[in-house]
C-alpha positions in Angstrom: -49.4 29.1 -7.4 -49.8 27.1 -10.5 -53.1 26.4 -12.4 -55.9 24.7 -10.3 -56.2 20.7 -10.5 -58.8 18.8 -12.4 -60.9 16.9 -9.7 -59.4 13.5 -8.3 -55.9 14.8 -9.7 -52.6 14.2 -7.8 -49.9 16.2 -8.4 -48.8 19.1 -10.8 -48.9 17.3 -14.0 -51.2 20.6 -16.0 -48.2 22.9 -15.0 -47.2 23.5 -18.5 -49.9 24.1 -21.5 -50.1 25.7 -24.7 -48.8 26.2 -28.2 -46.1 27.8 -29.5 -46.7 30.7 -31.9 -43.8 31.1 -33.1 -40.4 31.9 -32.4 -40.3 35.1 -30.6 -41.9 33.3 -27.8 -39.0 30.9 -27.4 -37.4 31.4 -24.0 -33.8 31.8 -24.8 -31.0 28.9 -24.4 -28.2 29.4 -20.8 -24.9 29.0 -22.2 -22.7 26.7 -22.0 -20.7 28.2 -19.1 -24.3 28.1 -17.2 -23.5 27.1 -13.5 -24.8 23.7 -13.6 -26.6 23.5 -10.3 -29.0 25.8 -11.5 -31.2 24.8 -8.4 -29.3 24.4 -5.5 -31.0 23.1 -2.6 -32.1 25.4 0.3 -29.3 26.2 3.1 -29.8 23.9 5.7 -29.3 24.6 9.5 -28.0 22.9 12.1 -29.8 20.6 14.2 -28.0 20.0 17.1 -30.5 16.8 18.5 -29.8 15.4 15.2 -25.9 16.1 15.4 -25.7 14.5 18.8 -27.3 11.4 17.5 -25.5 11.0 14.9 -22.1 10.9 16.9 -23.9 8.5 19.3 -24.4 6.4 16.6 -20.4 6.8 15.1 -19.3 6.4 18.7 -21.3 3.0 19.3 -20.0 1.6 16.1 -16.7 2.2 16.3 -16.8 0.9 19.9 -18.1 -2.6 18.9 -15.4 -2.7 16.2 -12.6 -1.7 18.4 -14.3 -4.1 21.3 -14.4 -7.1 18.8 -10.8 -6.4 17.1 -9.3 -6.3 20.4 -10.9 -9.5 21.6 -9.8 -11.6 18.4 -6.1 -10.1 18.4 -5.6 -11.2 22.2 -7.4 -14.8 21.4 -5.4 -15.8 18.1 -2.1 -12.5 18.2 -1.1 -9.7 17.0 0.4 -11.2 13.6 -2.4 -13.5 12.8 -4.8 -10.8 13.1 -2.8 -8.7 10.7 -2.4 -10.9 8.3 -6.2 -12.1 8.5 -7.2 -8.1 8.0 -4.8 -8.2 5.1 -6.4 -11.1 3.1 -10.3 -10.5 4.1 -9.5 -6.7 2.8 -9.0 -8.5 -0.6 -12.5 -9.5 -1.4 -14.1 -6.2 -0.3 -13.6 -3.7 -3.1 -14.9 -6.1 -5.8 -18.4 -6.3 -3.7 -18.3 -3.4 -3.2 -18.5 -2.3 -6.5 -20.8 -4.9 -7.2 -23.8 -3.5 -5.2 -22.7 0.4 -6.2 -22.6 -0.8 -10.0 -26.0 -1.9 -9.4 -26.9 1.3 -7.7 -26.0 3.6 -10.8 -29.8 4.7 -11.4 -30.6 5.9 -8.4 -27.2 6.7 -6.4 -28.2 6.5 -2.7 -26.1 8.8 -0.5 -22.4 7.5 0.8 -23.1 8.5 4.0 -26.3 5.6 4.1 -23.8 3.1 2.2 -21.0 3.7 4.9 -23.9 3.4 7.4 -24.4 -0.1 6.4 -21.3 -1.5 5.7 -20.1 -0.2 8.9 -23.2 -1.7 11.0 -22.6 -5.2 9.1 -18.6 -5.1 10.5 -19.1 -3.6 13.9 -22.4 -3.7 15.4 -23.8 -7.0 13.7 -20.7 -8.8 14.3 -20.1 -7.7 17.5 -23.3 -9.1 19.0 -23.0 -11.8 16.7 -19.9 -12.8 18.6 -21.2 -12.1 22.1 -24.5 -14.3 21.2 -22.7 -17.3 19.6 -19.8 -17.4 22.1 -22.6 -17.6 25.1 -24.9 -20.2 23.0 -21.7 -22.5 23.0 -20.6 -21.8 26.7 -24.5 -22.9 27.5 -24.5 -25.6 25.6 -21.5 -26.9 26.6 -22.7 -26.9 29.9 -25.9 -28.6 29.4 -23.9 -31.6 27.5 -25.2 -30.3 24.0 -23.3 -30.5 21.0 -21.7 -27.4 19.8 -22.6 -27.9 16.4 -26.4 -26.2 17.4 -25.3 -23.0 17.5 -23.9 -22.9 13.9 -26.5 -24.7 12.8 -29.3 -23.0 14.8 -27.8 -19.5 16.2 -26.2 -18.3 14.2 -28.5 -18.2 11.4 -30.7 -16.2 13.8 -29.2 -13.9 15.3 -26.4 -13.0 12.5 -29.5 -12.7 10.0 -31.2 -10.5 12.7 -28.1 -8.4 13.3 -27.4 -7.7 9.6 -30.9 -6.8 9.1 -30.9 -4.3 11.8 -29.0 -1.8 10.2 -31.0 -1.7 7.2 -34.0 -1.9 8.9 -33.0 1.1 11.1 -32.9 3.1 8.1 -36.1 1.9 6.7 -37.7 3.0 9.7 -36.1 6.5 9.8 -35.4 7.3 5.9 -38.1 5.5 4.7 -37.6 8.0 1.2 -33.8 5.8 1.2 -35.5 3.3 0.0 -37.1 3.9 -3.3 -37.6 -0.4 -4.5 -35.8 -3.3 -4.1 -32.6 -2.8 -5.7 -32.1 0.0 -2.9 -32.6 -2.5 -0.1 -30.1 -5.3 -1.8 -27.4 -2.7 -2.1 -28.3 -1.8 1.5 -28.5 -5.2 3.0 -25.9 -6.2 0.7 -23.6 -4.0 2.0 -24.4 -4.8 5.6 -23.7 -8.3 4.5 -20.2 -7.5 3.1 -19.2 -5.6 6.3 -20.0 -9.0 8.2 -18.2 -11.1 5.8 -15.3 -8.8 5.8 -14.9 -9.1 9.7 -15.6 -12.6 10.4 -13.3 -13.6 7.6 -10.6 -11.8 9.5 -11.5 -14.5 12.4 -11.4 -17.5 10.1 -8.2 -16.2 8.2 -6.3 -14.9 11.0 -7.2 -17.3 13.6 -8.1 -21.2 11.7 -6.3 -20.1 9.2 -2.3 -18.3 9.7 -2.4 -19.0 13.3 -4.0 -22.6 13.6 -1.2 -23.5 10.8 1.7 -21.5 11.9 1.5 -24.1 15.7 1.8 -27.0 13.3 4.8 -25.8 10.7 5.5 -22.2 11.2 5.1 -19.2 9.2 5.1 -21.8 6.1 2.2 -23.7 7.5 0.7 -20.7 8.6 0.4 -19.6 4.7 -0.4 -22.9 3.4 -3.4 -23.2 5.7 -4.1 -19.3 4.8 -4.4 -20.2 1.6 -6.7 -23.3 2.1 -9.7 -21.0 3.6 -9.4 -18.4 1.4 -9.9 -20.0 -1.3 -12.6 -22.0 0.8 -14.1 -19.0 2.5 -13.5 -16.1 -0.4 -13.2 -17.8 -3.9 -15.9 -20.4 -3.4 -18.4 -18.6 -0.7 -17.5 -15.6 -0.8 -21.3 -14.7 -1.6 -22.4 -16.6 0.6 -23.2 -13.7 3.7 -24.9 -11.2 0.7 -26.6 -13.9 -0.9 -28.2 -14.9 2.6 -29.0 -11.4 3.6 -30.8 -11.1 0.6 -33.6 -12.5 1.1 -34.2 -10.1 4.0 -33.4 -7.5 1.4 -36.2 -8.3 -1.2 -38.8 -8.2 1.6 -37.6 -4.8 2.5 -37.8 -3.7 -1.1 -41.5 -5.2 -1.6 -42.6 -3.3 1.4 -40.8 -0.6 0.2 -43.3 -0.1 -2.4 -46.8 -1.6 -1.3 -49.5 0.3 -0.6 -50.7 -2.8 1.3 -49.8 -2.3 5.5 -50.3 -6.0 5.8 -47.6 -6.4 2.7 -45.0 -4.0 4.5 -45.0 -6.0 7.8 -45.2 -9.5 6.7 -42.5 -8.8 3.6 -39.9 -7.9 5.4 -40.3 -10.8 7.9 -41.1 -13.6 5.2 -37.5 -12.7 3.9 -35.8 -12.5 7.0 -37.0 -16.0 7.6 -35.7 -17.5 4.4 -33.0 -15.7 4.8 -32.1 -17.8 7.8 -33.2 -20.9 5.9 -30.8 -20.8 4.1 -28.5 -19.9 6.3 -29.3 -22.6 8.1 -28.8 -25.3 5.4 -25.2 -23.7 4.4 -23.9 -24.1 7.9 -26.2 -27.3 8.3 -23.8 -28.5 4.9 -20.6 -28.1 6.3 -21.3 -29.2 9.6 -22.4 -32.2 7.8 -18.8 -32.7 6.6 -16.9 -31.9 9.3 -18.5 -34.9 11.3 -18.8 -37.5 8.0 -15.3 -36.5 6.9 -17.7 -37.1 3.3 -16.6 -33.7 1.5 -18.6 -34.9 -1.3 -21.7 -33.5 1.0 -20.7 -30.1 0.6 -20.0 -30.5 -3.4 -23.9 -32.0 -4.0 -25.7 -29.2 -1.8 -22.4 -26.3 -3.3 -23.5 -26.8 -6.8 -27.2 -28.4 -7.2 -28.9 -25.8 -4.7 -26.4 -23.3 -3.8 -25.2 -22.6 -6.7 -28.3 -22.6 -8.4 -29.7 -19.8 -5.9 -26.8 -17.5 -5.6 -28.0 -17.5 -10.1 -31.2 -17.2 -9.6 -30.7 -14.3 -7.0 -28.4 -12.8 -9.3 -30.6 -12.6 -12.3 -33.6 -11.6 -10.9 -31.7 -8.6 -9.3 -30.7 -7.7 -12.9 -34.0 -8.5 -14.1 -35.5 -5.4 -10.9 -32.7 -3.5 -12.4 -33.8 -3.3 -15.9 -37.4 -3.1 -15.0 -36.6 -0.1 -12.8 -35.0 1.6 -15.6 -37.7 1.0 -17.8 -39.7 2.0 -15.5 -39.1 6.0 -16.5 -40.7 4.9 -20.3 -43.9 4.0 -18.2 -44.4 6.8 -16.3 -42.8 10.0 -17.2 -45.0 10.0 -20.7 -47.4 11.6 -18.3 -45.2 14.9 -18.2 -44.5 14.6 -21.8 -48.7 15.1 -22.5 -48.0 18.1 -19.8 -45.3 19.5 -21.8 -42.9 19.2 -18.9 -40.9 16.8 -21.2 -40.1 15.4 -24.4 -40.5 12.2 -25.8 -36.2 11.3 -26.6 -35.9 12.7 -23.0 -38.2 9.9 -21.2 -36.4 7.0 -24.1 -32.8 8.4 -23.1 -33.4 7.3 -19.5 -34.4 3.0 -20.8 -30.8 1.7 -20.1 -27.5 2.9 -18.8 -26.1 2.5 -22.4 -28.5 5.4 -23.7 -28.2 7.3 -20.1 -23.9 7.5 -20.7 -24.9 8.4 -24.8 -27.4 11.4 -23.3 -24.3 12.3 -21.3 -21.9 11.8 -23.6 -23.9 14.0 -26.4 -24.2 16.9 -23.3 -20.3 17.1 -23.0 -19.9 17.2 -26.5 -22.6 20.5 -27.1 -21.6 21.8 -23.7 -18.6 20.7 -22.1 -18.4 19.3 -18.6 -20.9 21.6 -17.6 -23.1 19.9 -20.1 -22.0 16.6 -18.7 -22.6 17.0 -15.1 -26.1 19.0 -16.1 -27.2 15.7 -17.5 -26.1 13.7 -15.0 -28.0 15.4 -12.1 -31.2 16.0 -15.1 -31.1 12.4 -15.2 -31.1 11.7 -11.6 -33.8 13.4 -10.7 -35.7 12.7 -13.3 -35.4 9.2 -12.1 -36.4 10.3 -8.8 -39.1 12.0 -9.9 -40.1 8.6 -11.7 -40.2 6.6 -8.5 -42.1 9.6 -6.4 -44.9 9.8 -9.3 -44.9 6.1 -9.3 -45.5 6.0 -5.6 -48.2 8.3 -5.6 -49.9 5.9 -8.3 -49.4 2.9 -5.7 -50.9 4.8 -3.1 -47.6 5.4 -0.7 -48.4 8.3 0.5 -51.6 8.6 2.4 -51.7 11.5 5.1 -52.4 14.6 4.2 -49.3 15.9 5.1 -46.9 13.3 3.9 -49.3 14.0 0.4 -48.2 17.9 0.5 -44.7 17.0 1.0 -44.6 14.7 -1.7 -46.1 17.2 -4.4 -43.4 19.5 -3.1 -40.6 17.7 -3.9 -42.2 16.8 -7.3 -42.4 21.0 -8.1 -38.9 21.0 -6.4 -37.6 18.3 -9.2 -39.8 19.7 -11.8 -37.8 23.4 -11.0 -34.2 21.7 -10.8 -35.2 19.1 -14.2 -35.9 22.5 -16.2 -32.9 24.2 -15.0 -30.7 21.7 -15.7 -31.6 21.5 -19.0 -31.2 25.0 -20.0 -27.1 23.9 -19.7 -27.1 21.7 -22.6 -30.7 22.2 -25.0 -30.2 23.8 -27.9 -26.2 24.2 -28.2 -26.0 21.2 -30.6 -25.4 23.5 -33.5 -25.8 21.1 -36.3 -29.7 20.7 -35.2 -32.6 23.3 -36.0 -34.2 24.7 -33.5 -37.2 22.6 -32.0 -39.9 22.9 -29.4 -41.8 20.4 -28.0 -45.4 21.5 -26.6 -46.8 18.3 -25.1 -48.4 17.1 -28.3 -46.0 18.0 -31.6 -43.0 19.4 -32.2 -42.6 22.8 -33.7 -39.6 23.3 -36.1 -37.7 26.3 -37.4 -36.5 25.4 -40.7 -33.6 27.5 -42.2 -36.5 30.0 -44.1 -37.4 31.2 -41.2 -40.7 29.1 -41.1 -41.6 27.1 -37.8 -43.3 23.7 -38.9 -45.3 21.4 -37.1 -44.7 17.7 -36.8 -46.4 14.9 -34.8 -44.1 12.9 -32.7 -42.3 9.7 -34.1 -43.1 6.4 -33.4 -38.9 6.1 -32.5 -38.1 9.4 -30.4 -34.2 10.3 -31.6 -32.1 10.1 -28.2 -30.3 12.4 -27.0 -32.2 15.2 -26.9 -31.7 18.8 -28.5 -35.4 19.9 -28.3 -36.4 22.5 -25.3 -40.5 23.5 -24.3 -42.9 25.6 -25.1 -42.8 28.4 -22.3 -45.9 28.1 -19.7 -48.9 29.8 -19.3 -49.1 32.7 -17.1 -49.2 31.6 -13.6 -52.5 31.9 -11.9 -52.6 34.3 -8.6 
């Protein structure tokens, strides 16, 4: 057991204390060949429940997917359904990358990403499909204009079922979801799966096929090319853009300690989320029936537009603010001597992140290199599990004791990574860093003292003091 707390203290923050006397007491650098998962997680076994559930849940996927591919090829062909896959597979690698670029802090796993962009092209469209093909059928027979359901069900229920998947996770990995940029990839995601499979609808079938009766496989292009650059080049955000409203309520929610905050979040940006949904479909609706196209220009570039920007830049503004987030709280580990001051200013930007791990590969080699990669990942975990515990996440007992053990658990991994790469820089002295100065050996032999600069020098060649004897 480590040192006892101070009363009303959360966490393990005292684990390391004391002064260095000199440097005989310096623990002594890995080398370079160090295996760099120096804390490999514990063996896991298999749990069959979880197993079974699991194909369920591949198995009901892939069903819908199958189900809805096999309905569209026998209502617009074989051909046109080829050639819609091949064009609406264009888009899907440049979002893609889009929402993992903006994932590069905190890499969720792929198996939750393939979750979600399968969900958004199987499951959500699917029902999707089934709900909006019945809401016409109904309406139809009631002598309603079919114009409602894109206007009124299909923002509903397509918002709803892109939701679910993310939402599903929430519920069950609630840890998946460390802020808002996790839900937008998430959502996003889900949102790109959708887009990618209804496209295939609107390419394959209004598109190639609806212009291929008129003037053959010449027509058929022609009006190929007319959607996609309607449907890809010009709203091609559209789907992701919608579902991210949805997403920023999931992300608040994701990091209130307010109960009333995590119910009403989520909800408030499913809602808008369907707004605006709502209005897009409302839009073109709008010129279908006028003929006006000059409809869809006004409300495309004076509120469209202008959203899909704003969206954008305040998800690079959570970005930035979540990696700065590490220069607010991990200074409390520094005062514990758990870390250094560069350390915490290496992780500010992705700029000084790829320096820190270009600087590990250079004094260590690739084992340097992926050392620092999975230092800094979980010392940006550790950032948002210290920052939940300050916003008052974690409330049961229990859920409190699991917590603190995964902070030891990153504490233990943190300090064995860095054994890889501290100290091999040879053209830097050897420093220690106690939790308030750092303690220099000069080439005399002396070991100095000197306070900590107002501008800590990134990356990093300074190790710890060792800890105090652990109490019993």
């Amino acid at each position: 057991m480590g040192p006892p707390m101070a009363p009303g203290q959360t966490g393990i923050l005292p684990g390391r204390t004391g002064l260095l006397a000199g440097p005989s007491s310096q623990p002594e650098y890995a080398s370079p060949g160090a295996a760099w998962a120096a804390a490999p997680p514990p063996p896991k076994s298999v749990q069959w429940k979880r197993v079974l559930l699991l194909v369920a849940l591949v198995l009901f996927i892939g069903l819908c997917t199958v189900a809805l591919l096999v309905i569209v090829g026998i209502n617009i062909g074989i051909v046109p359904l080829m050639v819609g896959i091949a064009a609406a597979l264009l888009p899907v690698p440049l979002l893609v990358y889009a929402f993992l670029w903006l994932d590069r802090y905190d890499p969720e796993p792929v198996k939750y990403l393939v979750f979600c962009f399968t969900w958004g092209a199987g499951v959500a469209t699917f029902v999707a499909f089934l709900v909006n093909t019945g809401s016409g059928w109904l309406l139809d027979r009631w002598g309603q204009s079919e114009n409602l359901v894109a206007v009124l069900v299909a923002p509903f229920i397509e918002e709803i079922m892109k939701a679910a998947g993310p939402l599903l996770l929430f519920l069950v990995r609630r840890k998946a979801f460390s802020g808002i940029i996790d839900a937008i990839v998430y959502c996003g995601l889900s949102a790109a799966g959708f887009a990618f499979v209804e496209n295939i609808l609107y390419l394959g079938g209004v598109g190639y096929a609806a212009g291929e009766e008129q003037g053959g496989a010449l027509g058929g292009a022609q009006q190929l090319v007319l959607i996609f650059f309607g449907r890809i080049v010009l709203s091609g955000f559209a789907h992701p853009l919608f579902t991210s409203m949805t997403a920023i309520g999931l992300g608040i929610a994701a990091r209130s300690g307010s109960r009333t905050i995590r119910w009403l979040a989520p909800f408030g940006g499913l809602l808008l989320a369907m707004m605006l949904h709502g209005s897009w479909n409302l839009m073109a609706t709008l010129v279908q029936e006028t003929q006006r196209s000059e409809i869809f220009l006004y409300g495309y570039f004076t509120v469209e537009m202008p959203i899909f920007l704003a969206v954008v830049g305040f998800t690079l503004w959570v970005r930035a603010a979540e990696g700065r987030l590490a220069e607010k709280v991990l200074p409390e580990y520094v005062r514990a001597g758990w870390l250094t001051p560069p350390e915490v200013a290496s992780l500010g930007s992705v700029g000084k992140r790829l320096a820190a791990r270009r600087w590990a590969k250079r004094v260590a080699g690739e084992a340097g290199a992926k050392a620092m990669a999975a230092y800094q990942f979980d010392l940006t975990r550790l950032t948002l599990l210290r920052d939940g515990l300050r916003r008052g996440l974690v409330t049961k007992p229990r859920d409190l004791e699991a917590t603190l053990a995964e902070e030891r658990r990153l504490l233990d991994a943190i300090t064995a990574y860095r054994k890889v790469f501290a100290g091999q820089d040879p053209g830097v002295p050897r420093a220690v860093w106690d939790g308030r100065a750092y303690h220099i050996t000069f080439p005399d032999g002396v070991v100095r003292t000197f306070a900590e600069p107002e501008q800590p020098v990134v990356p990093v060649p300074v190790r710890l003091a060792p800890p105090p004897p652990a109490y019993q």
